[in-house]
C-alpha positions in Angstrom: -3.8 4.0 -26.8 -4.1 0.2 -26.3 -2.5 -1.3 -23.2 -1.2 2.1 -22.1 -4.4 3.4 -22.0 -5.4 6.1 -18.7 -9.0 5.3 -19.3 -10.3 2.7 -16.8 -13.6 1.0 -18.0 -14.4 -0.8 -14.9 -17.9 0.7 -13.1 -17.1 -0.7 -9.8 -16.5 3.1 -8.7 -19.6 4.5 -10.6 -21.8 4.9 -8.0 -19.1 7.2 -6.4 -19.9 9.6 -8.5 -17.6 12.0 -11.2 -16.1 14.4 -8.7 -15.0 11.5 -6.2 -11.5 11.9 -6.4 -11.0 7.8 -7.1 -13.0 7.8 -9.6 -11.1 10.8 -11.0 -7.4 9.2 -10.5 -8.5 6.4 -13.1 -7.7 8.9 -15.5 -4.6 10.7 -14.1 -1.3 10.8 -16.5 0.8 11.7 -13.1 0.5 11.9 -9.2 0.0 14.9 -7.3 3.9 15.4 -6.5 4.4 15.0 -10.7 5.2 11.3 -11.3 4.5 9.9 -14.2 1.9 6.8 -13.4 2.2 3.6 -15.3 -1.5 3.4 -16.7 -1.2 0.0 -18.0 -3.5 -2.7 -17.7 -2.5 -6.5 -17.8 -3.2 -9.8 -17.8 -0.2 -11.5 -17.1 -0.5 -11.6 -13.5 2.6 -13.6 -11.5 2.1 -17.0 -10.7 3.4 -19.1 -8.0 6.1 -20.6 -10.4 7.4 -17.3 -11.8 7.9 -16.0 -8.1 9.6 -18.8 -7.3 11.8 -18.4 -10.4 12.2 -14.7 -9.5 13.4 -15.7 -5.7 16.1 -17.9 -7.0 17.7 -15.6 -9.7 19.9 -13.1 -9.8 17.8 -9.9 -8.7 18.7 -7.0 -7.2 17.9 -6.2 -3.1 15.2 -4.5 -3.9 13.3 -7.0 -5.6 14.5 -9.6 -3.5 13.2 -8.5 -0.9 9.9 -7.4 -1.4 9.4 -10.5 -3.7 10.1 -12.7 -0.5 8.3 -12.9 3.4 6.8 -11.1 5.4 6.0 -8.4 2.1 4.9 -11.4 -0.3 2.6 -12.8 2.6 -1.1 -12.3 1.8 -2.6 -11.6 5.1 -6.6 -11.8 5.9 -7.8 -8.7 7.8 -11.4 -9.5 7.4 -13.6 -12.4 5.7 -13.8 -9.6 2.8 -10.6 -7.9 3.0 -6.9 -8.8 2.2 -3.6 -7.0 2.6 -0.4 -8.0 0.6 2.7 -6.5 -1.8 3.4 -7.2 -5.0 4.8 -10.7 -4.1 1.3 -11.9 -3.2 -0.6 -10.5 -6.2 -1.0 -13.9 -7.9 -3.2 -15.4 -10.2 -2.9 -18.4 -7.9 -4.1 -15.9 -4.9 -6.4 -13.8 -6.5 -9.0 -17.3 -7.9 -8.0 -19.2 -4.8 -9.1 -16.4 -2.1 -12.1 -15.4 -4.8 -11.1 -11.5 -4.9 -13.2 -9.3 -6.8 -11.6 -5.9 -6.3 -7.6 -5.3 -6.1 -6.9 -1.8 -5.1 -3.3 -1.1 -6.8 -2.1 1.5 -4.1 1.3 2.5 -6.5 2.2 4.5 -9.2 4.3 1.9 -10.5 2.8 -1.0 -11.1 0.3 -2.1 -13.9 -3.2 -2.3 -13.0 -4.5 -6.3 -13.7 -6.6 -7.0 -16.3 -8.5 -10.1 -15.4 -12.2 -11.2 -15.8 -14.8 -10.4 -13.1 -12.0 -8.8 -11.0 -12.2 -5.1 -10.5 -9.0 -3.0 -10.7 -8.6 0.4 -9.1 -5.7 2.4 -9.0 -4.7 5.0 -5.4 -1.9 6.7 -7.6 0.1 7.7 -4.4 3.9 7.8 -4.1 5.2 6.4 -0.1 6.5 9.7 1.0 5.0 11.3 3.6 4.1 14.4 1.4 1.7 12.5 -0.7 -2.2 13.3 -0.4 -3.3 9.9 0.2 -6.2 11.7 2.6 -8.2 12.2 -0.4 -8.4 8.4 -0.9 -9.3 7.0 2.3 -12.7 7.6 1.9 -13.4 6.2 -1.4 -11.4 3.4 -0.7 -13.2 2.4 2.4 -16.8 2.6 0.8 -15.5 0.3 -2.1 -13.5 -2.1 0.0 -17.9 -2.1 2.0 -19.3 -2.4 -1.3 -17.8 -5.0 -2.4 -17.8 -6.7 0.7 -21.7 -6.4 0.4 -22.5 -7.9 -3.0 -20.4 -11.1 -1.2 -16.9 -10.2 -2.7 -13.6 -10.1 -1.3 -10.9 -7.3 -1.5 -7.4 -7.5 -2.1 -4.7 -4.4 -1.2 -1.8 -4.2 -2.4 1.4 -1.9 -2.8 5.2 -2.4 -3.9 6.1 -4.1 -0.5 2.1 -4.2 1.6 3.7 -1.9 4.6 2.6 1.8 4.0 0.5 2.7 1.2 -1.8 -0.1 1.5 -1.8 -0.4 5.0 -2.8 3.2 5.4 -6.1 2.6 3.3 -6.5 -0.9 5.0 -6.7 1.1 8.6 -9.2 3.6 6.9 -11.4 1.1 6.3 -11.3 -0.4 9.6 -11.7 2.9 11.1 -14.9 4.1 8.9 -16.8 0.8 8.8 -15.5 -1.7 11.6 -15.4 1.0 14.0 -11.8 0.9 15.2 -10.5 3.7 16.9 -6.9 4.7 14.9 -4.6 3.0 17.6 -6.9 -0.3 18.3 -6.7 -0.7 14.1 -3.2 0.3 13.7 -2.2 -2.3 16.4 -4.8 -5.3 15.2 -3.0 -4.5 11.2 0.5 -4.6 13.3 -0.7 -7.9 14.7 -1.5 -9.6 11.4 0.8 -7.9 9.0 4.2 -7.4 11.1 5.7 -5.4 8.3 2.9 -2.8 8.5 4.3 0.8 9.0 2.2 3.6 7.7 4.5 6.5 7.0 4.9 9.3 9.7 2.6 11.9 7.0 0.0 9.0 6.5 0.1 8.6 9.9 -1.4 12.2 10.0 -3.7 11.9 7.8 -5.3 8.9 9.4 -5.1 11.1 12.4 -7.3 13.4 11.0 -9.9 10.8 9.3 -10.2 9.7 12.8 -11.1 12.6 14.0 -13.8 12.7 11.4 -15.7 9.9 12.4 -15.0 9.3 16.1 -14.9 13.0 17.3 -12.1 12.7 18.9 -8.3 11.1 18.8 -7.0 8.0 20.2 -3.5 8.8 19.0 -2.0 12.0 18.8 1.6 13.1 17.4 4.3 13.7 20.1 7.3 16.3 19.9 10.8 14.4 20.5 14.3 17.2 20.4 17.0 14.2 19.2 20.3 15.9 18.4 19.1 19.4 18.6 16.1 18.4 15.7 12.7 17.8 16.3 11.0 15.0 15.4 7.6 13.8 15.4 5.8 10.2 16.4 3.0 8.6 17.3 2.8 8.9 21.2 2.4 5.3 21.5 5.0 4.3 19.7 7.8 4.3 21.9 5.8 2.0 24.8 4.2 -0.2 22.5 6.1 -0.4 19.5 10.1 0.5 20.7 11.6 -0.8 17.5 9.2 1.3 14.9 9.7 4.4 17.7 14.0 4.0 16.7 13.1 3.7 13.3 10.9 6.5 12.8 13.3 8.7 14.9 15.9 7.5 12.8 14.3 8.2 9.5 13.4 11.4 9.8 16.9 12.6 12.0 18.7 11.2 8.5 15.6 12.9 6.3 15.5 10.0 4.6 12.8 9.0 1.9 10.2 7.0 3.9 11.3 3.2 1.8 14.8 3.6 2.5 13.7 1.9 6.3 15.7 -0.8 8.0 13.3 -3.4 9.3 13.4 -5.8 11.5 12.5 -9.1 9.4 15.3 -8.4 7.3 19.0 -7.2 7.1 19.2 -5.4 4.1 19.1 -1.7 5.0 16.3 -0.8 1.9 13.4 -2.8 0.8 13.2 -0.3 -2.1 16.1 1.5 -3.5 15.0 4.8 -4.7 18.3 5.5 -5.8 17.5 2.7 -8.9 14.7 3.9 -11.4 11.1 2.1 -11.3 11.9 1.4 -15.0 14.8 -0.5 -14.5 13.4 -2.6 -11.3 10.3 -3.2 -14.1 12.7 -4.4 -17.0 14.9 -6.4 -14.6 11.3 -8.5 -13.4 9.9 -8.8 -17.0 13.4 -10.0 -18.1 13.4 -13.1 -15.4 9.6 -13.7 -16.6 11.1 -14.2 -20.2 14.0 -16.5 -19.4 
């Protein structure tokens, strides 16, 4: 099948073993909730000039937006760990910082195809009714693996606030020993823009629970307008503009990237209403002019 290819070839997740459910979504044609996944692999990783190209032209919101700060912003977490978007996936980033693992945490997006660099793909959609649970394990022991051998980690999704911050907190939880609210805040701290959705946030919850016993955050009950809705009980002291947000979100039952947030005015950073395919063509078209 060529460059479309499902098969991934890299061993970095060998020694996970076949029923690891990583290892098995190298291979998967669609995600859990039946989207098709885009199982290419490729070498022509953005560079600094074609971003800045990309800014600059005429793009829709959507890739505007994610394409520009704080979601292109490739933030350090640990000495062996880094958390960005699709805006900071490139080749420029990836020698400079010396990464030798990029999880791609989208459906979306092709998987790079670059020398001594593995590529792994968490084929997850960011809607709260996605089974990212099954990841967060495997994740964590690759992003420690790597980490071991002396190489570095980069995670990535479309815009670096959900999908990829859910598996960064994973890690932080299972090997730095973070409880759930100490790493949620330190990500929050580094990467602003990081927002695990409000069923992501459950999961982690419950991976919590797993290694610490016990919970350091626990889902509270809100009646808003004769609905309820359900939040982090810290958010509303600590975090009073996510707490509006996620109240917001989920009184308009809205699809988790349609989120106003606070470092920019547009209303969505992704517009769902606008196929993948066409936000794909509109980027490979600005790379060609």
């Amino acid at each position: 099948m060529g460059n479309g290819s499902s098969k991934n070839n890299d061993s970095s997740v060998d020694f996970l073993g076949p029923e690891s459910p990583l290892v098995q979504a190298q291979t998967l044609e669609f995600t859990s909730s039946g989207i098709r996944i885009n199982n290419k692999r490729t070498s022509a990783i953005l560079t600094r000039r074609e971003l800045e190209k990309m800014r600059h032209a005429n793009v829709s919101n959507d890739i505007r937006i994610i394409l520009n700060k704080p979601f292109s912003n490739v933030d350090r977490i640990t000495d062996s760990l880094y958390l960005t978007g699709i805006g900071g996936v490139l080749l420029e980033n990836i020698k400079e910082l010396k990464i030798r693992c990029i999880i791609n945490a989208t459906h979306e997006m092709p998987l790079a195809k670059l020398p001594k660099v593995a590529s792994l793909r968490v084929p997850v959609d960011d809607d709260p009714s996605e089974n990212i649970f099954i990841y967060l394990d495997d994740v964590a022991t690759v992003i420690h693996n790597v980490s071991k051998k002396g190489g570095r980690t980069m995670v990535h999704c479309l815009a670096g606030a959900s999908r990829s911050s859910t598996l960064v907190i994973a890690y932080l939880i299972k090997y730095q020993e973070y409880t759930l609210k100490n790493a949620f805040c330190y990500l929050k701290s580094l990467r602003p823009c990081a927002r695990p959705n409000i069923g992501f946030f459950n999961y982690l919850i419950k991976y919590e629970s797993f290694y610490h016993k016990n919970n350091s955050v626990v889902m509270q009950e809100v009646k808003i307008q004769g609905k309820t809705v359900r939040v982090p009980d810290f958010y509303k002291a600590e975090f009073p503009d996510l707490y509006r947000v996620e109240v917001q979100k989920q009184l308009n039952q809205s699809h988790m990237s349609q989120v106003r947030v606070q470092e920019s005015n547009q209303v969505n950073y992704i517009n769902r209403n606008r196929g993948v395919k066409e936000m794909h063509n509109d980027m490979d078209k600005l790379r060609q002019e």
